[in-house]
C-alpha positions in Angstrom: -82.0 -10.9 -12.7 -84.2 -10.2 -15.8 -82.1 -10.7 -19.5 -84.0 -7.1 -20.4 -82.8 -5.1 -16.9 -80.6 -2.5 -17.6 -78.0 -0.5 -15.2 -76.8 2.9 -15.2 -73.0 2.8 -15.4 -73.3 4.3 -11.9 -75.8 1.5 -10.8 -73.5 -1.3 -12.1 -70.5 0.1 -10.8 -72.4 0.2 -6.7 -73.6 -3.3 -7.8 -69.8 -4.9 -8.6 -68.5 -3.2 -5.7 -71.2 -5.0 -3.2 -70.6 -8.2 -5.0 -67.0 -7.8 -4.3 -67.1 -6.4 -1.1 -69.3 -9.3 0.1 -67.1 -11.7 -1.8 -63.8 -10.7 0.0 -65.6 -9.6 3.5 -63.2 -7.6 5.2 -60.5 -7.2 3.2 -57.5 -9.4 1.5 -53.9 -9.9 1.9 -52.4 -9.8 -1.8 -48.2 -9.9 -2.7 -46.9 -8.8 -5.5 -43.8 -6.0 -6.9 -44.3 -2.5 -6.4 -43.5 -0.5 -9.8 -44.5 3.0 -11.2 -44.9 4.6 -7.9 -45.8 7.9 -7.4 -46.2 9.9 -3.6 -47.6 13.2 -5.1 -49.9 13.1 -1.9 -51.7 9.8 -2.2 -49.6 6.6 -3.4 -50.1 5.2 -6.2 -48.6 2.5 -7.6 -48.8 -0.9 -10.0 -48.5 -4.3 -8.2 -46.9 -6.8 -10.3 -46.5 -10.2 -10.2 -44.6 -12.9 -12.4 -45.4 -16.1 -12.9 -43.1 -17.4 -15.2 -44.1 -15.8 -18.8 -47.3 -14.7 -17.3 -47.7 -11.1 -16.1 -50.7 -9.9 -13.7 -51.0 -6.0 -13.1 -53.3 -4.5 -10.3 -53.4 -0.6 -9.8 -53.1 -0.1 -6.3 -53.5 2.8 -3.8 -52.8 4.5 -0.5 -54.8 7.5 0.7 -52.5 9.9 2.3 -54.1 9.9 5.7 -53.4 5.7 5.6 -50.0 6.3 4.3 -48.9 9.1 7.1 -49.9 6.4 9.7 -48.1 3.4 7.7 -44.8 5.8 8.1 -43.3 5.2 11.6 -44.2 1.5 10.8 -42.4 0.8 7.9 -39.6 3.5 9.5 -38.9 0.9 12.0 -38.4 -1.6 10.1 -35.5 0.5 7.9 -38.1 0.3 4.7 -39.9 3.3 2.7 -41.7 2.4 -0.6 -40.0 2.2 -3.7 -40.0 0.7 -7.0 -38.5 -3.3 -7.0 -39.8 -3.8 -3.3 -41.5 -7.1 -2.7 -44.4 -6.2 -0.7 -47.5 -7.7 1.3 -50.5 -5.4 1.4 -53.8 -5.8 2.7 -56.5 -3.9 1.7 -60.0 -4.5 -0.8 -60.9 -4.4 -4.2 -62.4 -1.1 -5.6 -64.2 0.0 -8.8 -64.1 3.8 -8.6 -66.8 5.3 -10.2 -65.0 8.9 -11.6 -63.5 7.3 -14.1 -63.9 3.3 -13.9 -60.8 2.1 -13.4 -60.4 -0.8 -10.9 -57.8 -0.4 -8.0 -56.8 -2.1 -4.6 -57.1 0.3 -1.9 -54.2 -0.9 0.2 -54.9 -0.4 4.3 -52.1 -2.2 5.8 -48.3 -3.2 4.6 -46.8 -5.8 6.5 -42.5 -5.3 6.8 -42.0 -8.9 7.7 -42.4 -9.8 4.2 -40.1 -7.4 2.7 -37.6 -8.3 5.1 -38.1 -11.8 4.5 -37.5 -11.6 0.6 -34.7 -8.9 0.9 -32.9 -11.7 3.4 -33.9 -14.5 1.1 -32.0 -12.8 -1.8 -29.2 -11.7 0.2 -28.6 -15.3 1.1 -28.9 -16.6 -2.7 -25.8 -13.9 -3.4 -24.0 -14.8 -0.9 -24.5 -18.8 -1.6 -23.6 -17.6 -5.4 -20.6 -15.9 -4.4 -19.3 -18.8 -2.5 -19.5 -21.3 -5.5 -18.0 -19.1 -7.2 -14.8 -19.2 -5.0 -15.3 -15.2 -5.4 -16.5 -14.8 -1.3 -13.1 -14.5 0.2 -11.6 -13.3 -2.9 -10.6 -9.4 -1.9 -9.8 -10.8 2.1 -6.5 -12.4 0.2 -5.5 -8.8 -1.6 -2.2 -7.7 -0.6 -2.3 -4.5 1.6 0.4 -1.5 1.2 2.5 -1.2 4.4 1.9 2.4 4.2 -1.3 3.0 2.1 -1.3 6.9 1.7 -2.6 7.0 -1.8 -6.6 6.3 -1.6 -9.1 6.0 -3.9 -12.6 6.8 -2.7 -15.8 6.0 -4.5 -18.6 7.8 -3.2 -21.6 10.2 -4.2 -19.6 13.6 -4.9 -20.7 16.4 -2.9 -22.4 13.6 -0.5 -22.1 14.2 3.2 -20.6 10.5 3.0 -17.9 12.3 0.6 -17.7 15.7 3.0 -16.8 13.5 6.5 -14.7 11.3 4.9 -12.3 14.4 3.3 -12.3 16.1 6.5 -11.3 13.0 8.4 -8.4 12.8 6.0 -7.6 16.3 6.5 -7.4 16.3 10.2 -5.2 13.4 10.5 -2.4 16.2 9.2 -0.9 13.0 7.7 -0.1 13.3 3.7 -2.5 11.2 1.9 -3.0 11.5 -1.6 -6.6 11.3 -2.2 -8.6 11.0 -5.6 -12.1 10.9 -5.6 -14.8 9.0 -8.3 -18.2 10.1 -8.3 -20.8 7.3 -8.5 -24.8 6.9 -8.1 -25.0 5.3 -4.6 -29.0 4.2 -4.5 -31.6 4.1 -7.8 -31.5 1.9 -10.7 -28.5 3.4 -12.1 -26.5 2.9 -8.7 -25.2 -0.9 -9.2 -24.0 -0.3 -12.9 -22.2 3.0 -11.8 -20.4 1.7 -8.5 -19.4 -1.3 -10.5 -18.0 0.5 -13.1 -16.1 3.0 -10.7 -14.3 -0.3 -9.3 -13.0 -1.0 -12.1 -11.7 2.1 -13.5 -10.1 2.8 -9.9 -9.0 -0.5 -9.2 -7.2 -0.3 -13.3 -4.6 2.2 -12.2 -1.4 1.9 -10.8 -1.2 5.1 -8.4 -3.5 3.4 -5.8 -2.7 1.5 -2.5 -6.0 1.1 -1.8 -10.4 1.5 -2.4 -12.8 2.9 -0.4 -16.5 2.6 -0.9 -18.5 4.3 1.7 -22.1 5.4 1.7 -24.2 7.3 3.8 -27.0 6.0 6.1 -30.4 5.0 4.1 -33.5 2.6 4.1 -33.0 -1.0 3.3 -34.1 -0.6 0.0 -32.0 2.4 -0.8 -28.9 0.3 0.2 -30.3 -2.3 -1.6 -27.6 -2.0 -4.5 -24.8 -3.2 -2.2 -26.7 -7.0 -1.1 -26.3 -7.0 -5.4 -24.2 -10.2 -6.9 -23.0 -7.8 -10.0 -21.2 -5.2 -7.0 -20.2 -7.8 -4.5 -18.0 -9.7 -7.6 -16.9 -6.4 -8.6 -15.1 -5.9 -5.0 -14.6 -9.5 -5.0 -12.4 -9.6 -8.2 -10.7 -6.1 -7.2 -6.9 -6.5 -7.2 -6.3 -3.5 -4.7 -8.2 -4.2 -1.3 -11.8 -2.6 -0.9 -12.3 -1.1 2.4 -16.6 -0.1 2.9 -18.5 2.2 4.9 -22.2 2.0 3.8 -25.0 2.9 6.1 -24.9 3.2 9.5 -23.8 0.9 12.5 -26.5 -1.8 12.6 -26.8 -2.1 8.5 -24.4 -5.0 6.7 -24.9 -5.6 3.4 -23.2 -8.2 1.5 -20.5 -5.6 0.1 -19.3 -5.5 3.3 -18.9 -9.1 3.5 -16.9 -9.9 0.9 -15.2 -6.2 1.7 -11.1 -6.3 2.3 -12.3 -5.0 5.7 -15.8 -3.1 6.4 -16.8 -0.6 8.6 -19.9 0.6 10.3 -19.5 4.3 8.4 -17.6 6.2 5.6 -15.8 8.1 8.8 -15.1 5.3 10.5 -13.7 3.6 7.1 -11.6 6.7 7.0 -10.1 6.2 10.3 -9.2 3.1 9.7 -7.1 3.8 7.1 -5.5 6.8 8.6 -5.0 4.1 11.9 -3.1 1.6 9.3 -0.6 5.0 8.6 -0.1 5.8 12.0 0.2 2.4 13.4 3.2 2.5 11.0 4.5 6.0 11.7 4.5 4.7 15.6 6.2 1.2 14.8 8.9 3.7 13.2 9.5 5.9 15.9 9.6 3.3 18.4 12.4 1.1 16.6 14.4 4.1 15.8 14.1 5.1 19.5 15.1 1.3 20.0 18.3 2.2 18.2 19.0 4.7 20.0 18.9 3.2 22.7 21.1 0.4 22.0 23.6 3.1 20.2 23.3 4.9 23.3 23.9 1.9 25.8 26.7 0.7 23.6 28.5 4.0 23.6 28.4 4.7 27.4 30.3 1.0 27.9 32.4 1.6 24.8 33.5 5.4 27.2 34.0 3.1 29.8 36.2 0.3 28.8 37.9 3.1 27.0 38.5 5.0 30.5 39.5 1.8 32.2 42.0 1.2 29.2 43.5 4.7 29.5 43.6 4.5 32.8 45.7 1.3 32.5 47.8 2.6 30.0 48.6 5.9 32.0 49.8 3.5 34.5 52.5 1.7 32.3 53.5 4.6 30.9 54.8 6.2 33.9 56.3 2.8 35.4 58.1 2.7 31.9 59.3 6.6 32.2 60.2 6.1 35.8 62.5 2.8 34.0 63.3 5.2 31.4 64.8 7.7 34.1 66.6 5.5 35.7 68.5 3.6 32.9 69.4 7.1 31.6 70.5 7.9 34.8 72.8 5.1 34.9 74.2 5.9 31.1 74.3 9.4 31.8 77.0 8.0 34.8 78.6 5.9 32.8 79.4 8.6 29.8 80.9 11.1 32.4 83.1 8.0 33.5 84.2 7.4 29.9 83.8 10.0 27.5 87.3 9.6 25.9 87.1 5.6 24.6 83.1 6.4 23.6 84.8 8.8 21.7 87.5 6.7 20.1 85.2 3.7 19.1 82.4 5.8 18.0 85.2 7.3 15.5 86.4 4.5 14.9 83.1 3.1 13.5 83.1 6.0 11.3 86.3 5.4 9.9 85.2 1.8 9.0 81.9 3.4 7.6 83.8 6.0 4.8 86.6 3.2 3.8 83.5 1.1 3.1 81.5 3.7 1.5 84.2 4.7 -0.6 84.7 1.5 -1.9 81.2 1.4 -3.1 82.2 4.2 -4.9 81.2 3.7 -8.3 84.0 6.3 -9.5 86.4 3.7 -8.2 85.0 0.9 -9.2 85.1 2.0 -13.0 88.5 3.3 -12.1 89.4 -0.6 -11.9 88.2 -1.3 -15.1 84.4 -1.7 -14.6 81.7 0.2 -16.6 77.8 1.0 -16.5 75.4 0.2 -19.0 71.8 2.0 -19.1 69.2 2.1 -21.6 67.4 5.0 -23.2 65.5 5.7 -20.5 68.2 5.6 -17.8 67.7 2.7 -16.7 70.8 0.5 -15.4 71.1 -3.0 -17.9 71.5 -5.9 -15.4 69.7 -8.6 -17.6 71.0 -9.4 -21.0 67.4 -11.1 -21.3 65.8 -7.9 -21.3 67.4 -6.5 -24.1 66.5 -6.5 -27.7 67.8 -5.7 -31.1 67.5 -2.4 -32.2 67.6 -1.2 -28.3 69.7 1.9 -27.8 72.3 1.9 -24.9 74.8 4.1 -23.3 77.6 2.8 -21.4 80.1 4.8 -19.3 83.6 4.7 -18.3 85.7 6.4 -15.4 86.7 9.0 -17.8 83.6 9.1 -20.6 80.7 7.2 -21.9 80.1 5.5 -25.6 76.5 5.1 -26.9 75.9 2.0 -28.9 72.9 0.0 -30.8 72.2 -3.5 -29.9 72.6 -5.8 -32.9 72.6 -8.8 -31.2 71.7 -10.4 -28.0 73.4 -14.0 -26.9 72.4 -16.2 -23.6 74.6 -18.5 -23.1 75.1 -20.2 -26.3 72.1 -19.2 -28.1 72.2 -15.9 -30.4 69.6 -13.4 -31.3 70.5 -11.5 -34.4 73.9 -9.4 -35.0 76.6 -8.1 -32.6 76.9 -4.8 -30.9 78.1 -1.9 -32.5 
């Protein structure tokens, strides 16, 4: 090529784009970061790759027609584009002449690779997590016996959040539910759920946390394989049940997850199972007690019957013993009715001579008197008096009332004589 041969932009442009073209043949597998994408029809979107401090950018792009068949593909696979996805494209280099900006025209996306990296990180959080003693961490958090009050963190208005209310409703049980809204895919989703976990698990009106999520692509679940959620749950002092995604997706919040659960209802139930498992243990030991109370009351009736029955019995051999001995008195009274007469009076002679010389009438009438204090009580202590004490004494034919001025026990004195 002559120094002095010039090109039309248009001319250079064909001529780069052969040189390429015939460089890279058929086309060229290339890996990098998708970022700023856009699906206003076509995709577009910036491949990035870091090496160290050393940035490359390519502008990339997907026809629509490409991207419709790509679809089912990447579908399979539980991917869909998005920004942060490590991808492997194929496709060739392009210098487009409307406005001269160089692009890869991507043709084929393999999901292998995607896969591959998205596992690759899942396994360094997990090995993290693990050092970190952090892995096990909620497994060991103390579950309520009953856990009716439940905290739910979920995307409000979600149908995650709609099934998991009405699955708490129809168990007619009484749960106390309170709800906190949080971003569940997006690059605002990890900082929000994290912070959510905290604030719920902060309060002291909570048996128990549920995280649940609805189904998704890989990628949009990708928050949950994060190490900055799976500490959160794993430092959580109330137990974190999950539901996120659907049956065959486990992401590493569910591993380190209390318990998980293959959906937000099914998380649900599983609480609503721990209440009723309860309810039923309840009912069945109470009915156990009844039964014992029962079994013990139909032998208590028994031996009581047996025992009357046995008593009934003595009771009319001792009446029947009865009748005759008061037959046999009744025979002997008609026999002697005069001398049971004259000893029974006899007795009562005795009696009255006695009686009235207990008399205390004619006891003072021999010379004795009564002493009693204030109060009326009768002085038989000497020891219990004291001076100053007032006393009244009486006689057969009168009383006297005196002060005590001294009391003497037997040889010793305690101030002045009676007045």
């Amino acid at each position: 090529m002559s120094p002095d041969d010039t090109f039309s932009v248009s001319e250079f442009i064909k001529t780069v784009n052969q040189a390429v073209k015939k460089h890279f043949g058929q086309g060229v597998w290339l890996h990098g970061e998708i970022q700023e994408l856009k699906i206003p029809g076509h995709v577009y979107f910036t491949l990035v790759d870091n090496d160290g401090d050393k940035k490359a950018v390519l502008s990339a792009s997907i026809w629509q027609g490409v991207f419709s068949a790509m679809k089912p593909k990447l579908a399979e696979s539980g991917l869909q584009l998005a920004d942060g996805l490590k991808v492997r494209v194929f496709g060739e280099p392009d210098l487009y002449s409307g406005n001269g900006r160089f692009s890869f025209k991507v043709a084929k996306i393999d999901p292998r690779f995607t896969l591959g990296d998205l596992i690759a990180q899942r396994e360094a959080v997990v090995k993290q997590l693990k050092l970190k003693k952090l892995y096990d961490a909620n497994r060991t958090a103390e579950l309520a016996l009953v856990p009716l009050r439940v905290g739910i963190i979920t995307s409000v208005g979600s149908a995650a959040h709609a099934d998991v209310l009405k699955t708490f409703k129809d168990s007619n049980i009484g749960f106390t539910i309170l709800v906190h809204d949080a971003r569940m895919q997006g690059e605002e989703s990890i900082s929000s759920v994290v912070s959510a976990l905290k604030k719920m698990d902060s309060r002291d009106d909570l048996d128990i946390l549920m995280l649940v999520r609805g189904g998704g692509s890989k990628n949009d679940l990708i928050a949950f394989d994060s190490l900055e959620i799976a500490t959160a749950i794993a430092e959580c002092r109330l137990p974190v049940f999950t539901g996120i995604g659907h049956e065959i997706d486990v992401s590493v919040a569910d591993e380190v997850a209390h318990l998980s659960h293959k959906t937000p209802t099914a998380c649900a139930t599983a609480v609503i199972e721990l209440v009723r498992e309860f309810i039923e243990s309840t009912e069945q030991a109470w009915d156990a007690i009844a039964t014992f109370a029962l079994r013990e009351l139909e032998f208590a009736t028994s031996r009581l019957a047996d025992r009357t029955n046995k008593i009934s019995s003595r009771v009319l051999d001792a009446l029947a013993g009865a009748g005759k001995r008061l037959a046999m008195t009744s025979q002997r009274i008609r026999h002697r009715p005069v001398e049971i007469l004259r000893l029974e009076k006899s007795s009562i002679d005795a009696l009255a001579d006695r009686v009235r010389l207990l008399d205390p009438v004619n006891t003072m009438a021999r010379g004795w008197s009564i002493t009693r204090s204030a109060n009326g009580q009768t002085v038989r202590d000497v020891s219990k008096l004291k001076t100053g004490d007032k006393l009244v004494t009486t006689f057969a034919n009168g009383s006297a009332s005196s002060t005590v001025q001294e009391v003497s026990l037997k040889g010793k004195s305690n101030g002045k004589s009676k007045e």
